[in-house]
C-alpha positions as CSV (number, residue, x, y, z in Angstrom):
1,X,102.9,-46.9,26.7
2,X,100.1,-49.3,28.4
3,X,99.1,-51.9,25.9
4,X,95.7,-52.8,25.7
5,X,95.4,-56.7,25.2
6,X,92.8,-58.8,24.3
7,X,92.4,-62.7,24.8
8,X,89.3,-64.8,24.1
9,X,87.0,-63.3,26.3
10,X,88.3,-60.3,27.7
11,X,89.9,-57.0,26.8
12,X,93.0,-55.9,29.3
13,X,93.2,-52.0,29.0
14,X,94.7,-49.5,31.0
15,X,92.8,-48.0,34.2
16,X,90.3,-45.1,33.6
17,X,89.7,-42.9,36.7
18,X,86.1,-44.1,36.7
19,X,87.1,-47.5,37.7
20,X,88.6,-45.8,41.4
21,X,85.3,-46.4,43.0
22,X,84.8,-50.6,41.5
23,X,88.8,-50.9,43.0
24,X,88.2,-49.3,45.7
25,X,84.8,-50.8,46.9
26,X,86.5,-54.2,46.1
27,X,89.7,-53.6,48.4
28,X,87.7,-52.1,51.1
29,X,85.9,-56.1,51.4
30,X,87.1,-58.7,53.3
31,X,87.6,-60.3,49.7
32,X,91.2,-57.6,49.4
33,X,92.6,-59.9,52.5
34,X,95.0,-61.7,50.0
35,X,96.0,-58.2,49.4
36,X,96.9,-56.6,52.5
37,X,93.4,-55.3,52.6
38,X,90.8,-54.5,53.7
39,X,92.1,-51.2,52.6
40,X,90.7,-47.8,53.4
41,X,90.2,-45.3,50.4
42,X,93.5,-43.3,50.6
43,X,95.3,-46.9,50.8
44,X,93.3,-48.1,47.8
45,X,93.9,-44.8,45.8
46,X,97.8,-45.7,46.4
47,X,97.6,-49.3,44.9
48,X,95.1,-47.9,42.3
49,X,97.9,-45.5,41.2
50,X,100.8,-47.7,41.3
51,X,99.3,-50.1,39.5
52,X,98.7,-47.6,36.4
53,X,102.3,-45.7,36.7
54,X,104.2,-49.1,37.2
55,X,103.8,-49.1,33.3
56,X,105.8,-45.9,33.3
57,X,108.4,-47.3,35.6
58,X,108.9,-50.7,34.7
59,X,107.8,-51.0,31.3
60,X,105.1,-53.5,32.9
61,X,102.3,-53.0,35.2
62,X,98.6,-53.2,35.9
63,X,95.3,-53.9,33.8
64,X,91.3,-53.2,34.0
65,X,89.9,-56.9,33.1
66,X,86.9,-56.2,31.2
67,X,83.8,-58.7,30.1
68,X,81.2,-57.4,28.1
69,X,82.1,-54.5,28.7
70,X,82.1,-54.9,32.5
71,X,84.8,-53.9,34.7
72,X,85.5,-57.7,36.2
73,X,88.6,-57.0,37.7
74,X,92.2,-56.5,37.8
75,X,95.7,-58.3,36.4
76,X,99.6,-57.5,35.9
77,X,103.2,-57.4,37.0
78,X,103.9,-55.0,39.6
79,X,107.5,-55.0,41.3
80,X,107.4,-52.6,44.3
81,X,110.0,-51.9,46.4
82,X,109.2,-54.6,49.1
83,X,109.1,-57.3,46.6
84,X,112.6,-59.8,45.8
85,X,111.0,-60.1,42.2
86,X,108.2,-58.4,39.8
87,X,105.3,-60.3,40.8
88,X,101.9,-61.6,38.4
89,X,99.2,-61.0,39.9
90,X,94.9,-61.0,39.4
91,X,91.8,-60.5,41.0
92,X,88.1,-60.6,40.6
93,X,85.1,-58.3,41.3
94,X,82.0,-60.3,43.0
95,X,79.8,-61.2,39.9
96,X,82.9,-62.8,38.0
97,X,84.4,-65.4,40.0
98,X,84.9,-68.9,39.1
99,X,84.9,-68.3,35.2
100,X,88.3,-68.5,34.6
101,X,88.9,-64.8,34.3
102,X,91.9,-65.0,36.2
103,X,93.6,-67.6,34.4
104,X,92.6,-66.2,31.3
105,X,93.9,-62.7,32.2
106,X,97.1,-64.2,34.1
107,X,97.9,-65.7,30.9
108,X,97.6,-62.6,28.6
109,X,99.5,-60.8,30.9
110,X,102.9,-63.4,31.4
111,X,102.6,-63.9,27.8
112,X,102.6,-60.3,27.1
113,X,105.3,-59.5,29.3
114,X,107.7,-62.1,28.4
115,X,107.0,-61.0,24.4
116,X,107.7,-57.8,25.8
117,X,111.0,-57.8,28.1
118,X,113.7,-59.7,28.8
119,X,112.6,-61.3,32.3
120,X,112.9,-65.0,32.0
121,X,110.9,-65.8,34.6
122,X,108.5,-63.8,37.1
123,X,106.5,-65.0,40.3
124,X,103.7,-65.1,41.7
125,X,103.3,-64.4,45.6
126,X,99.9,-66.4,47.2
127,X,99.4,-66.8,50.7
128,X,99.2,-70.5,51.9
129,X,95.5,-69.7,52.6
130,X,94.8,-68.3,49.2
131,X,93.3,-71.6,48.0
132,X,91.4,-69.8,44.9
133,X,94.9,-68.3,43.7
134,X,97.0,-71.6,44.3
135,X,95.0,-73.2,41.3
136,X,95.0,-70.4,38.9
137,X,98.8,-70.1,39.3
138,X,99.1,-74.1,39.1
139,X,96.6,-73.8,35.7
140,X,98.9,-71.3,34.4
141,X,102.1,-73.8,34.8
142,X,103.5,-72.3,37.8
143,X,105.6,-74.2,39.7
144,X,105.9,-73.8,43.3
145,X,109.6,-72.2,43.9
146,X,110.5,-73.0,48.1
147,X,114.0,-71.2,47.4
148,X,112.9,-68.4,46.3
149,X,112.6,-65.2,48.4
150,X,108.9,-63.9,49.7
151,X,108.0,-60.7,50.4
152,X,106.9,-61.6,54.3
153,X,109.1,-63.8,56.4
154,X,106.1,-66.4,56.6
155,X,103.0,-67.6,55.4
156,X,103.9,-66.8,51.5
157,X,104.5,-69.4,48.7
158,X,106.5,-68.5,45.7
159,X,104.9,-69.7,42.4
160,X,107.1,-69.2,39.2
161,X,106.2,-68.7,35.5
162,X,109.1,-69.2,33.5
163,X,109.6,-68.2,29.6
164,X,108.5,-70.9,27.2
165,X,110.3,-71.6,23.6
166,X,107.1,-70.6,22.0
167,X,106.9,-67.0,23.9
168,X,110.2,-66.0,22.4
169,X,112.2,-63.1,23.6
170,X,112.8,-59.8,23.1
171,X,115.2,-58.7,20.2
């Protein structure tokens, strides 16, 4: 089942269909380049729907970030096929950047997941470039990982979240 989470500004809930067009404007900007994109509508549709049935799959998976009410974005673990290790990821619709959000929502999501599975650590994968997503994994407490395996040969740095005492595990 996909959890609905809340932290002290936003609610996490799952996807509605009437957040396709938000997603899909967002990965069709240059601002989806940390994300493969710009991606065209039957690309974005793809990622849209993996990102809601990765809860189905894996236990774990994608979440609307809302403010007010306001769709501001996207966070969760994902773990596709191409990818060494299930990966915590965020991003941010244009009217919501630099607020936090995506520390905020990284941080409901890690803590939710490690309350929630047994994974005693996960990763997050930010291009070298990615300045903006450098600091909110390095807010979170990620720590740079350079043995660990990226997705792409190149270019990708490894940032890892690991399971503190206080998030306990899974019984």
């Amino acid at each position: 089942m996909t959890p609905t989470l809340h932290s002290a500004r936003l609610t996490l809930r799952p996807y509605h269909r009437d957040d396709f067009e938000t997603y899909a404007a967002f990965m069709a900007s240059d601002r989806a380049i940390h994300m493969d994109g710009p991606l065209d509508r039957d690309q974005a549709w793809c990622w849209f729907t993996n990102d809601a049935a990765s809860w189905a799959l894996y236990g774990f998976g994608t979440l609307a970030i809302e403010m007010d009410g306001q769709l501001a974005g996207g966070a969760g673990l994902v773990h596709p096929p191409h990818f060494p290790e299930p990966e915590c990821g965020w991003f941010i619709y244009d009217g919501f950047t630099g607020l936090g959000l995506a520390a905020e929502a990284g941080r409901a999501i890690i803590d939710h997941t490690f309350a929630t599975t047994e994974l005693a650590s996960i990763v997050s994968y930010i291009g070298e470039q990615n300045i903006a997503s450098i600091r909110v994994a390095e807010k979170l407490r990620a720590e740079l990982d350079p043995n660990a395996k990226a997705p792409e040969e190149t270019g990708t740095l490894v940032y890892r979240h690991t399971r503190n005492p206080a998030q306990g595990h899974v019984q």
